[in-house]
C-alpha positions in Angstrom: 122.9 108.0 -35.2 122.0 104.8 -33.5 118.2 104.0 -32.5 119.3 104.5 -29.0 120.6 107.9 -29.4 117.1 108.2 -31.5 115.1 107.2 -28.6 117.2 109.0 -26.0 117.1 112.3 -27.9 113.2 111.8 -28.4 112.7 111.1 -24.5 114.7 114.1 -23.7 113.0 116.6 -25.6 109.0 115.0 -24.8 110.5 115.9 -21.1 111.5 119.5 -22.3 108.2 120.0 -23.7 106.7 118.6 -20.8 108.4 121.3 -18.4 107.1 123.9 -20.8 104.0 123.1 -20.6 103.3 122.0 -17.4 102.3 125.8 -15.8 100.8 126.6 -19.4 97.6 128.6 -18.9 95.3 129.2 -21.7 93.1 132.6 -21.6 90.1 132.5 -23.7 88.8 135.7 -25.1 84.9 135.5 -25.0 84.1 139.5 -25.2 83.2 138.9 -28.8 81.2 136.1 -27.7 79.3 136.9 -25.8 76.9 141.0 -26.2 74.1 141.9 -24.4 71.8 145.1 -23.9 71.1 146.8 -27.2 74.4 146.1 -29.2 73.2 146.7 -32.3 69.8 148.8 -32.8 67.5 147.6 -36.1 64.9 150.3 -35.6 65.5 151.3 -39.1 64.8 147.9 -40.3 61.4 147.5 -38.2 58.3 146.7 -40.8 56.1 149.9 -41.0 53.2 147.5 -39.0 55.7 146.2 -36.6 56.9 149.7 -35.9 53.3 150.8 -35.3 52.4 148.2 -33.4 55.2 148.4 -30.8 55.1 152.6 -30.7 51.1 152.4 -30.3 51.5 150.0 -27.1 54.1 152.1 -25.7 57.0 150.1 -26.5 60.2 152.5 -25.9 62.5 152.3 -29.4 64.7 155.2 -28.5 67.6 152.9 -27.4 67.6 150.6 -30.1 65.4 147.2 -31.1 65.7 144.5 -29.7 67.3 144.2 -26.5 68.8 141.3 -25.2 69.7 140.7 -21.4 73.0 142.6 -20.5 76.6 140.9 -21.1 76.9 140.1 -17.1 73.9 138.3 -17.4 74.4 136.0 -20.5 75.6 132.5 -19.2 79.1 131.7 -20.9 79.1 128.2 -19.2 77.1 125.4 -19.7 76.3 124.5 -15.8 76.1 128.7 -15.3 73.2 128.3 -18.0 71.6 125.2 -15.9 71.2 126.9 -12.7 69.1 129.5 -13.9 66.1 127.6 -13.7 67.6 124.4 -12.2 65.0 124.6 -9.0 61.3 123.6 -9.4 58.8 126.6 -9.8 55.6 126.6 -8.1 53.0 126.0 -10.8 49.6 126.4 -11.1 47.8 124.0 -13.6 45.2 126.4 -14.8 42.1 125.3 -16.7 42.0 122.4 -14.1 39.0 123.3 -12.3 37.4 125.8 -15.2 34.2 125.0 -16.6 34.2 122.4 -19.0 31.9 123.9 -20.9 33.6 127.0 -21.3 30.2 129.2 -20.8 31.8 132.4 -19.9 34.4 132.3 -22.5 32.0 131.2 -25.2 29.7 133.6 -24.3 32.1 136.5 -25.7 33.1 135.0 -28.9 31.0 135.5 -32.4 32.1 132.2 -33.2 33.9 128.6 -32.5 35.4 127.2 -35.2 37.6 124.0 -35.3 40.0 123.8 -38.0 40.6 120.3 -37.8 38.5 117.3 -35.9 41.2 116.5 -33.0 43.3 120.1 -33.2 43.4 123.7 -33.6 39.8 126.1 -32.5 39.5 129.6 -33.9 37.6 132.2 -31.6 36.0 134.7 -33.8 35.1 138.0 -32.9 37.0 138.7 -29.2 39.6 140.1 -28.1 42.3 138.4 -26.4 43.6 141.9 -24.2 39.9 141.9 -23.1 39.6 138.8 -21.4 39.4 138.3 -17.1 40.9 135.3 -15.4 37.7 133.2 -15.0 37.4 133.8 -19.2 41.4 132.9 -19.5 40.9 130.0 -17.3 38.3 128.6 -19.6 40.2 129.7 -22.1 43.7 127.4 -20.8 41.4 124.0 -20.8 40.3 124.8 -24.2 44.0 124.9 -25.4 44.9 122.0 -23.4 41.9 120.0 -25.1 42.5 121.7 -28.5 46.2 121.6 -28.4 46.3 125.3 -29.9 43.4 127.9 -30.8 44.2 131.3 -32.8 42.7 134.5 -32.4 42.6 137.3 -35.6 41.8 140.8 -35.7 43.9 141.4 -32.3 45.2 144.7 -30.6 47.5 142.7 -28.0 50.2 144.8 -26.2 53.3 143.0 -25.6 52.7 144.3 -21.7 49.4 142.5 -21.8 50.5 139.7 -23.6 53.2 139.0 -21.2 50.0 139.6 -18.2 48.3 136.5 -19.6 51.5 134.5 -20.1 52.4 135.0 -16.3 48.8 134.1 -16.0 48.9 130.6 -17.1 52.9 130.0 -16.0 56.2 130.9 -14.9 57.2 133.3 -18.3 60.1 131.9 -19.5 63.5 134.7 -19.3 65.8 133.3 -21.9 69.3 134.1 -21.0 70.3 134.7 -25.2 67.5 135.7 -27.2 66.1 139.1 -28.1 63.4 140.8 -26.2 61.2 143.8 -26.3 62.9 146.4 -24.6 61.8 146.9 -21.1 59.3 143.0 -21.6 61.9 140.5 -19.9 59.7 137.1 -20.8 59.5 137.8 -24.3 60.9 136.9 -27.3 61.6 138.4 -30.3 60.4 136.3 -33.7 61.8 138.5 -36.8 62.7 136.8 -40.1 65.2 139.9 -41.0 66.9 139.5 -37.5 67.6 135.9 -38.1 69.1 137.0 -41.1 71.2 139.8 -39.8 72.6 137.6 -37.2 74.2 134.8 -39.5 70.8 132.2 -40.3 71.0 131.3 -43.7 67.8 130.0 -43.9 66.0 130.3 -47.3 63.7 128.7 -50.4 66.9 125.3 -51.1 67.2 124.9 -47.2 63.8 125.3 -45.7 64.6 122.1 -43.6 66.6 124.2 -41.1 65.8 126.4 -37.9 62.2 126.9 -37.0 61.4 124.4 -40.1 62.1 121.5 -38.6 59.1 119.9 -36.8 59.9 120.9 -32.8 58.5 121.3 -29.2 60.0 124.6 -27.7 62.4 124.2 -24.8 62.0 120.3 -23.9 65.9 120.4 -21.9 64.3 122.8 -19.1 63.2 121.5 -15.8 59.6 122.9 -15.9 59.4 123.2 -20.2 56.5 125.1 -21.4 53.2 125.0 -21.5 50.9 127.8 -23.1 52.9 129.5 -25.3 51.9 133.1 -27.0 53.0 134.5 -29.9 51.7 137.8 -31.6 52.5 137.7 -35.3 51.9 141.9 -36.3 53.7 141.8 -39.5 53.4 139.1 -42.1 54.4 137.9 -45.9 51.6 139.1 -48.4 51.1 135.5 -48.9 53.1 131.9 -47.5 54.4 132.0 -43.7 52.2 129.4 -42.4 52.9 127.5 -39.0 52.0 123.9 -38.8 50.9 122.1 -35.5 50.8 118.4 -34.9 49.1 116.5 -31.8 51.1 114.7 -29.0 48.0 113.6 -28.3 46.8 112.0 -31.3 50.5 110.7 -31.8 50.5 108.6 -28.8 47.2 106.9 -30.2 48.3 106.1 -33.2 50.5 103.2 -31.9 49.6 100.2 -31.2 49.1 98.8 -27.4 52.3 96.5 -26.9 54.7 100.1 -28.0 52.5 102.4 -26.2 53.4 100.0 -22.9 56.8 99.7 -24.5 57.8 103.4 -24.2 55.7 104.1 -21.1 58.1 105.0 -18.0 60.9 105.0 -20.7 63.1 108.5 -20.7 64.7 110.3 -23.4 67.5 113.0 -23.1 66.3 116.6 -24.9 68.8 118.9 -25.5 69.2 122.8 -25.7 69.2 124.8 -28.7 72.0 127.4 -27.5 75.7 126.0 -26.9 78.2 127.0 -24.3 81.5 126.6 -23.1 82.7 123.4 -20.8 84.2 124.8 -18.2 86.5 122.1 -17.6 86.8 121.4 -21.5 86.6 125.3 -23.1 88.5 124.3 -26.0 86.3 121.5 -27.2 83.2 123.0 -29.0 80.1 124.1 -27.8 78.0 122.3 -25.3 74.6 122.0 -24.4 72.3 121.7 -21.6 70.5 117.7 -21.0 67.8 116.6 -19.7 66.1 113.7 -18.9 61.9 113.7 -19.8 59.5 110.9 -19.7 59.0 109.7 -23.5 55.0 109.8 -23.2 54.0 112.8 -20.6 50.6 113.1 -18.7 48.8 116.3 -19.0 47.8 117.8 -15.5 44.8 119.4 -17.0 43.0 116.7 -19.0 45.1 113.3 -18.0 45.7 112.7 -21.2 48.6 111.0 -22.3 50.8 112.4 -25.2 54.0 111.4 -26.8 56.9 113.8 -25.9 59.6 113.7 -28.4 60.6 116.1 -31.4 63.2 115.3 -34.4 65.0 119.0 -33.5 66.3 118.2 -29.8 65.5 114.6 -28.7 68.9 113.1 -28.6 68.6 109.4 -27.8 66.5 107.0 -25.3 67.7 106.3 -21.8 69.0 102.5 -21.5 68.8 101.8 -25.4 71.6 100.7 -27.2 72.4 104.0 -29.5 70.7 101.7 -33.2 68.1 100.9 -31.3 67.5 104.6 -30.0 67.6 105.8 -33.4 65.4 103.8 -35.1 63.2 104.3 -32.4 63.2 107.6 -32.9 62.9 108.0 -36.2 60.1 106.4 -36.2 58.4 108.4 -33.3 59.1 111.4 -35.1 57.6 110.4 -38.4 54.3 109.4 -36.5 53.9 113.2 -35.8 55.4 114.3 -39.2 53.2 112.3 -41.8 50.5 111.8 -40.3 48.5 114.9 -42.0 45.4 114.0 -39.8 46.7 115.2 -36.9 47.9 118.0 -37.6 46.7 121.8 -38.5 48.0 124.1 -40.8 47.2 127.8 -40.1 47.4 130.9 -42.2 48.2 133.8 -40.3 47.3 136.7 -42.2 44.4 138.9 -39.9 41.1 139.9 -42.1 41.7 143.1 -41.0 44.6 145.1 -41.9 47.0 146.6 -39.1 46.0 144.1 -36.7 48.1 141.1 -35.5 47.0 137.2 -35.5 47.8 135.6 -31.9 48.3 131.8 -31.6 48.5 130.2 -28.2 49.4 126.5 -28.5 50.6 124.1 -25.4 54.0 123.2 -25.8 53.7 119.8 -24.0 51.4 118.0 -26.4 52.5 119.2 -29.8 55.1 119.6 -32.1 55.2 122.6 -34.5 57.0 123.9 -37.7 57.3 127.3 -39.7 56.6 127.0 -43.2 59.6 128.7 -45.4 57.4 129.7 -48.2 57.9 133.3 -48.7 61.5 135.4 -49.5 62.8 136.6 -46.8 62.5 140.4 -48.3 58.8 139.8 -47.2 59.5 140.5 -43.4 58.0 138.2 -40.4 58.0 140.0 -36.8 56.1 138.8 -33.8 56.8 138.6 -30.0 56.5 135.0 -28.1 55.9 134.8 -24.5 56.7 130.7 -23.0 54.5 130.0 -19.9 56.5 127.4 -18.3 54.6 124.8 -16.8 54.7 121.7 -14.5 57.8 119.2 -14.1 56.7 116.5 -17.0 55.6 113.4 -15.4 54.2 110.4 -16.6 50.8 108.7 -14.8 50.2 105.2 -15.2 46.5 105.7 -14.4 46.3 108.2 -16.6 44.5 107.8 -20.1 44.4 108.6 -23.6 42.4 111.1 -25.5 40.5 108.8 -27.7 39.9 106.5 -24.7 38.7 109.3 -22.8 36.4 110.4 -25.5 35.2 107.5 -26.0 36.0 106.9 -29.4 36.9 103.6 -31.2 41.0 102.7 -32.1 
């Protein structure tokens, strides 16, 4: 057979292909993709103080645990995903106008301890549940100074919990993750859950999930700002969660790259994945968005350094080397710098009780510490005030030039 006849015979059947295909649709299955409302109970695999703890509040187990938000309601699509929360929120910067110096929340606590010079305040002796809004007020300035403050000994009901959360923002309703049942606005933290539903993280890959250094939901319009979470069932020992100041990282560089990355953007990205419409076949995809590099805090004016190794992606108008060096180095600044950061053992001095910490999502980065087998259980319930639009303020200053304090 002559090239020609080759060719021709090649041409002839691209065209029958071609015709084939040309009215081909393709029909994705995503029933197995995609379950909501309780599709799968744990009860059974509750810890004893978990179980306790939820039943004593009131928390209704009879249907299974946990729920998540029902099938029609779990976004398949990426831009379905986006325009849940793709419109501002009216926000109200609380612990603006509170006391500064915090008399009627002090005057409830045994004690005011600072765990670390420039981050992390335990109140001793109070109880969270107990507290009005003219207390909580006080109590969202000291967490935007402190960048997170704990609370032992606590009897917090998710209900409440999620009260104090809509307090101080717009609770965040995640379209994926577990809730309590009934609680839209929280979150479901459970070591043996993560396991259950396919994470493999353990001792040899600590560096994974939750254990990489992070700030919670940087891709939304209005990411958070106070975040709760309830810890009620804990490792005998190990569990830790470390904190590290946005703050503090923004005034550990020098002058020229804090003016450098000023008014610069960098694109955060989501955690969960979801179809392309227009692409379904080509992997997951996630949701982008563009946030100031170094953010202003509405409450003190403080700048901080907004960036975290987990879901900043690259810098807006960099060449992609340049980006990453950047980066890493940005990260590293809040990773290695030990004195400006907290660690923070959970377990309560009291048995039966839980250990709340509320931390502000906007000026810190944080990490779970993998140092317990997982056949030690971890359950607690998060609630994610979402806060302002992030915005940077060229007037604005830094802590340790608002303090006073030498550089």
């Amino acid at each position: 057979m002559s090239s020609t006849e080759t060719q021709t015979q090649a041409e002839k059947l691209v065209k029958e292909l071609n015709n084939q295909t040309e009215n081909l649709s393709i029909e994705i299955d995503v029933s197995k993709r995609v379950k909501g409302g309780f599709n799968a109970s744990h009860v059974d695999a509750l810890p004893k103080l978990a179980r306790e703890y939820l039943e004593r509040h009131g928390v209704d187990l009879s249907n299974g645990y946990p729920e998540k938000p029902q099938s029609e309601q779990i976004p398949l699509y990426v831009d379905d995903a986006l325009k849940i929360r793709n419109t501002p929120q009216e926000y109200i910067p609380r612990g603006k106008n509170a006391d500064r110096e915090k008399k009627a929340l002090f005057s409830k606590v045994k004690e005011v301890k600072h765990l670390t010079k420039y981050i992390g305040t335990e109140l001793v002796g109070v109880q969270l549940a107990d507290l009005n809004e003219q207390e909580l007020d006080e109590l969202a300035l000291l967490i935007a100074e402190r960048v997170v403050v704990f609370f032992r000994d606590q009897d917090l009901a998710p209900a409440r919990q999620l009260e104090i959360g809509q307090f101080f923002g717009n609770p965040e309703i995640h379209p994926n993750n577990f809730r309590v049942p009934g609680l839209p606005g929280t979150t479901v933290i459970w070591t043996q859950l993560f396991k259950r539903n396919g994470h493999k993280t353990s001792f040899k890959n600590a560096r994974s999930a939750t254990g990489i250094w992070h700030s919670d939901l940087p891709h939304e319009l209005q990411p958070p700002g106070p975040t709760i979470l309830a810890q009620n069932s804990l490792p005998s020992v190990g569990g830790d969660t470390a904190w590290s100041s946005g703050y503090a990282a923004y005034d550990k560089l020098s002058p020229a790259f804090q003016k450098f990355l000023e008014g610069k953007y960098a694109v955060q990205r989501s955690m969960h994945t979801y179809l392309d419409r227009n692409d379904p076949l080509n992997g997951g995809k996630q949701i982008t968005r563009e946030q100031p590099i170094v953010r202003t805090h509405p409450v003190t004016g403080w700048k901080s350094l907004y960036v975290n190794r987990d879901w900043t992606v690259s810098i807006v108008g960099l060449e992609p080397e340049e980006s990453r060096t950047i980066l890493n180095y940005l990260f590293d600044v809040y990773e290695k710098n030990l004195d400006i950061q907290v660690r923070f053992r959970w377990q309560p001095t009291t048995p039966g009780t839980s250990t709340v910490a509320i931390w502000d999502n906007r000026v810190s980065q944080h990490t779970a510490v993998w140092d317990y087998d997982v056949e030690e259980d971890r359950h607690g319930v998060r609630v994610s005030a979402l806060a302002e639009v992030p915005f940077f303020d060229p007037e604005s200053k830094s802590q340790r030039e608002a303090l006073g304090l030498d550089n």
